[in-house]
C-alpha positions as CSV (number, residue, x, y, z in Angstrom):
1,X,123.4,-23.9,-2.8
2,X,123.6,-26.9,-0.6
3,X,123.6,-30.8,-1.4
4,X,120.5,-32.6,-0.8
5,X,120.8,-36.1,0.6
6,X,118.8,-39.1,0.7
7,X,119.7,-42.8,2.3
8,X,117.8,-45.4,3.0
9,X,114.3,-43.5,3.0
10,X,110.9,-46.1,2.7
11,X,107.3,-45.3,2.9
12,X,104.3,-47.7,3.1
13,X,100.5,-46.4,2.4
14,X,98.6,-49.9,4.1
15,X,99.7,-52.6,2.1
16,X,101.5,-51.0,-0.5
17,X,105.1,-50.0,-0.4
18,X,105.6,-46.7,-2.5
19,X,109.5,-46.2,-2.0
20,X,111.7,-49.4,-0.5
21,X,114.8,-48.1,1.6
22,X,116.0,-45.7,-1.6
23,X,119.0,-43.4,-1.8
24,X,120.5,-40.7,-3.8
25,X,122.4,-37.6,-4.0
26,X,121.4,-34.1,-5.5
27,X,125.0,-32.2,-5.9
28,X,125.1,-28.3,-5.3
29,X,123.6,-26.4,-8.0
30,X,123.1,-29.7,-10.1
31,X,120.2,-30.5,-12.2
32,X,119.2,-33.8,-11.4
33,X,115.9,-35.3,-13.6
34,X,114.6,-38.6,-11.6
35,X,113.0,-40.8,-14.0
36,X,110.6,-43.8,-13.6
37,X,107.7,-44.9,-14.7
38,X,104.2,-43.6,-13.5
39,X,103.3,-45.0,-9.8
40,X,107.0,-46.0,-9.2
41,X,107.1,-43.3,-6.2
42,X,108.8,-40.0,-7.7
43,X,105.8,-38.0,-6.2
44,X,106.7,-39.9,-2.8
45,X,110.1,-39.2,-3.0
46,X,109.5,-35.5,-3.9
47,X,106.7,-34.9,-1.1
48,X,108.9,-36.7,1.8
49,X,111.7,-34.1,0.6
50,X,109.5,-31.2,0.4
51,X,108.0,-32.3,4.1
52,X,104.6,-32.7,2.4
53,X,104.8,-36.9,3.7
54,X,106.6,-38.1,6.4
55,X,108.4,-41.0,5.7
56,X,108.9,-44.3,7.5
57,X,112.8,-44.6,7.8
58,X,115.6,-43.2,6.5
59,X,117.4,-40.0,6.6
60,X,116.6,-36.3,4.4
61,X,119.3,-33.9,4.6
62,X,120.2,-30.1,2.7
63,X,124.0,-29.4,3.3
64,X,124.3,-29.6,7.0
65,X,120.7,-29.3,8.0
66,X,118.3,-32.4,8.9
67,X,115.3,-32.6,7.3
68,X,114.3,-35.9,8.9
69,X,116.1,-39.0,10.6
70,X,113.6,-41.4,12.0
71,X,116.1,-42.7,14.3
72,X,116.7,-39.6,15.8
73,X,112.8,-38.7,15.7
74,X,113.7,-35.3,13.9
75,X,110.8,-34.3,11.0
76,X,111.2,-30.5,10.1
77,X,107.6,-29.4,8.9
78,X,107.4,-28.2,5.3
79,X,107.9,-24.9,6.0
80,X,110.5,-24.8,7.8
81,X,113.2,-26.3,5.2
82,X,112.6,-23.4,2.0
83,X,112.8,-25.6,-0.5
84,X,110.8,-24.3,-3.9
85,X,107.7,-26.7,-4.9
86,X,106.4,-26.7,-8.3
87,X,103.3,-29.1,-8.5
88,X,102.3,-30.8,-11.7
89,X,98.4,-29.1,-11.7
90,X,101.0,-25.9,-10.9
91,X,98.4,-25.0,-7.9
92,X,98.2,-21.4,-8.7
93,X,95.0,-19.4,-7.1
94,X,92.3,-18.7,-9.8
95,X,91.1,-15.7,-7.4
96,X,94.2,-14.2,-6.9
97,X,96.2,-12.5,-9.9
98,X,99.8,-13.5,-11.0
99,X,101.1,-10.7,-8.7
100,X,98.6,-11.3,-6.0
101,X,99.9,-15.5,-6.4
102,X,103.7,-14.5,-6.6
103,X,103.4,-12.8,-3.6
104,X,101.4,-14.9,-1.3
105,X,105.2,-16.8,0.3
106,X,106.2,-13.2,0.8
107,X,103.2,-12.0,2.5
108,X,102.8,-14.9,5.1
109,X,106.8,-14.3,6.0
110,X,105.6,-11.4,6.7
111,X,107.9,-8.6,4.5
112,X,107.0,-5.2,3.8
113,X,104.3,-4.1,1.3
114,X,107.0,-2.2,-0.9
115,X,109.6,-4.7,-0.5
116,X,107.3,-7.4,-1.6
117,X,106.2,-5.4,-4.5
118,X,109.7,-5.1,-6.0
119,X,110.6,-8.6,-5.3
120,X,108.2,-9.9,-7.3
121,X,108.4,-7.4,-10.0
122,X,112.0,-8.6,-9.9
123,X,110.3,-12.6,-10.4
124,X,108.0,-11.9,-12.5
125,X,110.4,-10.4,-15.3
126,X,113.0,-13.6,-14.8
127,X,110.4,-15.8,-15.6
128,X,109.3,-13.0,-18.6
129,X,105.6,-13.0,-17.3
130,X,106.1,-9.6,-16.0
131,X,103.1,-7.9,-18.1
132,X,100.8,-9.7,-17.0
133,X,100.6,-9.3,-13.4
134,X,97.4,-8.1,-13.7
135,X,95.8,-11.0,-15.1
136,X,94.3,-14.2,-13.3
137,X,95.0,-17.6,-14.2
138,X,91.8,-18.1,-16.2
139,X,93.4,-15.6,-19.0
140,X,97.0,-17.4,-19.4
141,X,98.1,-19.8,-21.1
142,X,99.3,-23.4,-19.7
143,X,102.8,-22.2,-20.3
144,X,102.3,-19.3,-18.8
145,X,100.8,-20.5,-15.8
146,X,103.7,-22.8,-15.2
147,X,105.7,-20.0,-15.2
148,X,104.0,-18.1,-12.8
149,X,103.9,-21.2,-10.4
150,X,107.5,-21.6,-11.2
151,X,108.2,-17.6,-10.0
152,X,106.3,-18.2,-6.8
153,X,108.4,-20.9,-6.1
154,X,111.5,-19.0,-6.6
155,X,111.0,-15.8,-5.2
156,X,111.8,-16.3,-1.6
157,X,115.0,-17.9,-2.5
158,X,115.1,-21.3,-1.6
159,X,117.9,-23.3,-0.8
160,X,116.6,-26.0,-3.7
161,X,113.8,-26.4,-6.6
162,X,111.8,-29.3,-6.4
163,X,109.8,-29.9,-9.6
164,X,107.3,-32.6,-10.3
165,X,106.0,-32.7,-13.9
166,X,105.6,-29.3,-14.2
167,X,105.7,-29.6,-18.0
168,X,102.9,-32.4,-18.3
169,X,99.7,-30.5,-19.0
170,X,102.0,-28.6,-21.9
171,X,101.8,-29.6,-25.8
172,X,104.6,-31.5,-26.9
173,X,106.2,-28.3,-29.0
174,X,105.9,-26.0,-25.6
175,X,107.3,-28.5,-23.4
176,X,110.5,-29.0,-25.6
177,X,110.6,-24.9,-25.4
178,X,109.7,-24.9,-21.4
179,X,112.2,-27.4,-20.0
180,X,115.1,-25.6,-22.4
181,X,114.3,-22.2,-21.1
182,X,113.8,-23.8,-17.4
183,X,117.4,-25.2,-17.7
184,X,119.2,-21.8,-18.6
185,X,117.3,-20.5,-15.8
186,X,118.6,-22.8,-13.5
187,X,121.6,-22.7,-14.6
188,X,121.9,-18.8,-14.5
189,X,121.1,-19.1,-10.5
190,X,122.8,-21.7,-9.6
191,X,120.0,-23.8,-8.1
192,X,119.9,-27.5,-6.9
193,X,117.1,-28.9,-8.6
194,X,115.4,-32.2,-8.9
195,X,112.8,-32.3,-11.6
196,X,110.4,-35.5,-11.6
197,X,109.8,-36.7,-14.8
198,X,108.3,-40.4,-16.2
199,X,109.3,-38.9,-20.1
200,X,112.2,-41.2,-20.5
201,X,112.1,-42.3,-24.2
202,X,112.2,-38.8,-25.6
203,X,115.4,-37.2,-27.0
204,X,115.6,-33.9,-25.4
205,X,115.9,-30.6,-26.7
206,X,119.7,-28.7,-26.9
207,X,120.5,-27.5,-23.8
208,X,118.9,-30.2,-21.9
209,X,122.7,-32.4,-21.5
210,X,122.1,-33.9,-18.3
211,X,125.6,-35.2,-16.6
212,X,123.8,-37.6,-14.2
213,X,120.2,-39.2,-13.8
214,X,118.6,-40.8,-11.6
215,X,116.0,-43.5,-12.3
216,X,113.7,-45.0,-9.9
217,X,111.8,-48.5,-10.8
218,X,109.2,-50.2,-8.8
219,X,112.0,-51.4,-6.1
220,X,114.8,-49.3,-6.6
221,X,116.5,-45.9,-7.0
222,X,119.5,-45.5,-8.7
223,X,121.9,-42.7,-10.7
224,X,124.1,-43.0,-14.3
225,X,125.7,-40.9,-16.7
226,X,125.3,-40.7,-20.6
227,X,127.6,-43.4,-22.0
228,X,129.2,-41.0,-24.7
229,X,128.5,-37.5,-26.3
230,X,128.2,-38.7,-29.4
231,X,125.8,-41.7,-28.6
232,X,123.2,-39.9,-26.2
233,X,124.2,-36.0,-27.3
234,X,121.3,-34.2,-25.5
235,X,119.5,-35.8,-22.8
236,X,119.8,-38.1,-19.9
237,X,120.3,-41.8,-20.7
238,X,117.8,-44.4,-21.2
239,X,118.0,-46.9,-18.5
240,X,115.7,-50.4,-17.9
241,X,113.6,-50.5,-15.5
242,X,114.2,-54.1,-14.7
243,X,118.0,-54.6,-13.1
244,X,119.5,-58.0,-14.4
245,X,118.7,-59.9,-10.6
246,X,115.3,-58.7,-11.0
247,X,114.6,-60.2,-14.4
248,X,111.7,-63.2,-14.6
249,X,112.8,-66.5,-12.5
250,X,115.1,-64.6,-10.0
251,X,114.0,-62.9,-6.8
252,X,115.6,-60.7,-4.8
253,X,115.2,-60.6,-0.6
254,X,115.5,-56.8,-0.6
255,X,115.9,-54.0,-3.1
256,X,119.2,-52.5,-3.7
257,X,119.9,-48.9,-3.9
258,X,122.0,-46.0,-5.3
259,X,124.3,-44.2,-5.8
260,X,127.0,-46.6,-5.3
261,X,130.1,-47.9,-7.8
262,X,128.0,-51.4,-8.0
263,X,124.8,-49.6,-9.6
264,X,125.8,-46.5,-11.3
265,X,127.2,-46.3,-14.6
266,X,130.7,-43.9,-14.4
267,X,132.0,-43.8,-17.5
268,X,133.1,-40.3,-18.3
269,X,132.2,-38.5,-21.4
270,X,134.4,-37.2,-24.2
């Protein structure tokens, strides 16, 4: 799976600056949460990766491809770059069952009727929902749902898995469950991932170690590692949201970004 790139991307709605020249790295086949508080521009960031908003500079890239360079003038349209989208509200169709919702990216590529049938037979038992691909959305459960949006975003094998949220609308017992079982998924196929989160003061459950993070505040983007095993054992680390030259009675001219050996933390694990 490729690497997803972003440098020195920015986006302005009117007056109000949602992302300020941010950049980052998603490795191939990492699992990269991006932290921040709400209305610090993880949405944004998402939504200009998926092709959903069109940023104002900067550069998007998966492996070799270009997703967008403003200087160059190139925007690929959403849905041309097959990258998975899981939405927070999950955006499944209550008139359509889980099947009928599964296979709706297969139908409008166009595959064959029995082809599509197997595929997301195939889904529906990764994600265990595969007896109830009769139902509609109105008789499953929140997790459940998330699943099935979760299958339709896998099962015309994107290149990467965007999630934003997708475990917000769960109980606090399901969610631990949820992103544990979503993390042995990915792991199993090997997918880049980027999942949006704002949760950052929980401990996660086992299974959630996290190598890298990356945290976004209201001016900045930037990545780190957990200091030691033994000090943050099972979940990405805690970072402030206020970098020292931001702190009350300094200013800065214009936000720095990361990753870079000045703002991320390296310091390997044991």
């Amino acid at each position: 799976m490729p690497e997803i790139t972003v440098r020195g991307v920015s986006k302005t709605f009117g007056q109000e600056r949602a992302l300020g020249d941010i950049s980052f790295s998603v490795h191939d086949k990492e699992f990269l949460p991006l932290l921040g508080p709400s209305g610090c521009g993880k949405t944004t960031t998402l939504m200009s990766i998926a092709g959903f908003l069109r940023p104002d500079a900067g550069t998007i890239s998966c492996g070799d491809r270009v997703f967008f360079d403003q200087a160059r003038k190139v925007c690929l349209a959403a849905e041309d770059r097959n990258l998975g989208m899981v939405f927070q509200s999950y955006a499944i169709w209550p008139h359509l069952t889980v099947l009928g919702n599964v296979a709706f990216p297969l139908k409008i590529r166009r595959m064959k009727k029995d082809a599509v049938r197997r595929r997301v037979l195939d889904i529906l038992e990764l994600v265990e929902m595969a007896g109830y691909a009769g139902r509609y959305p109105h008789e499953l459960s929140g997790g459940q749902q998330q699943r099935v949006a979760l299958a339709r975003a896998l099962v015309y094998a994107p290149a990467v898995l965007l999630l934003d949220e997708p475990f917000s609308n769960l109980d606090a017992k399901l969610r631990e469950r949820a992103r544990t079982w979503l993390k042995h998924l990915q792991a199993e196929l090997g997918l880049t991932t980027l999942f949006v989160t704002h949760d950052q003061d929980r401990r996660e459950p086992p299974g959630w170690c996290c190598p890298r993070t990356a945290s976004r505040s209201r001016s900045r983007a930037r990545t780190s590692r957990p200091a030691t095993r033994s000090s943050w054992p099972c979940g990405p680390r805690r970072s402030s949201s206020t970098a020292p030259s931001e702190q009350p009675g300094r200013t800065r001219t214009r936000p720095r970004c990361a990753p870079s050996p000045s703002s991320a933390t390296t310091t390997s694990t044991s």
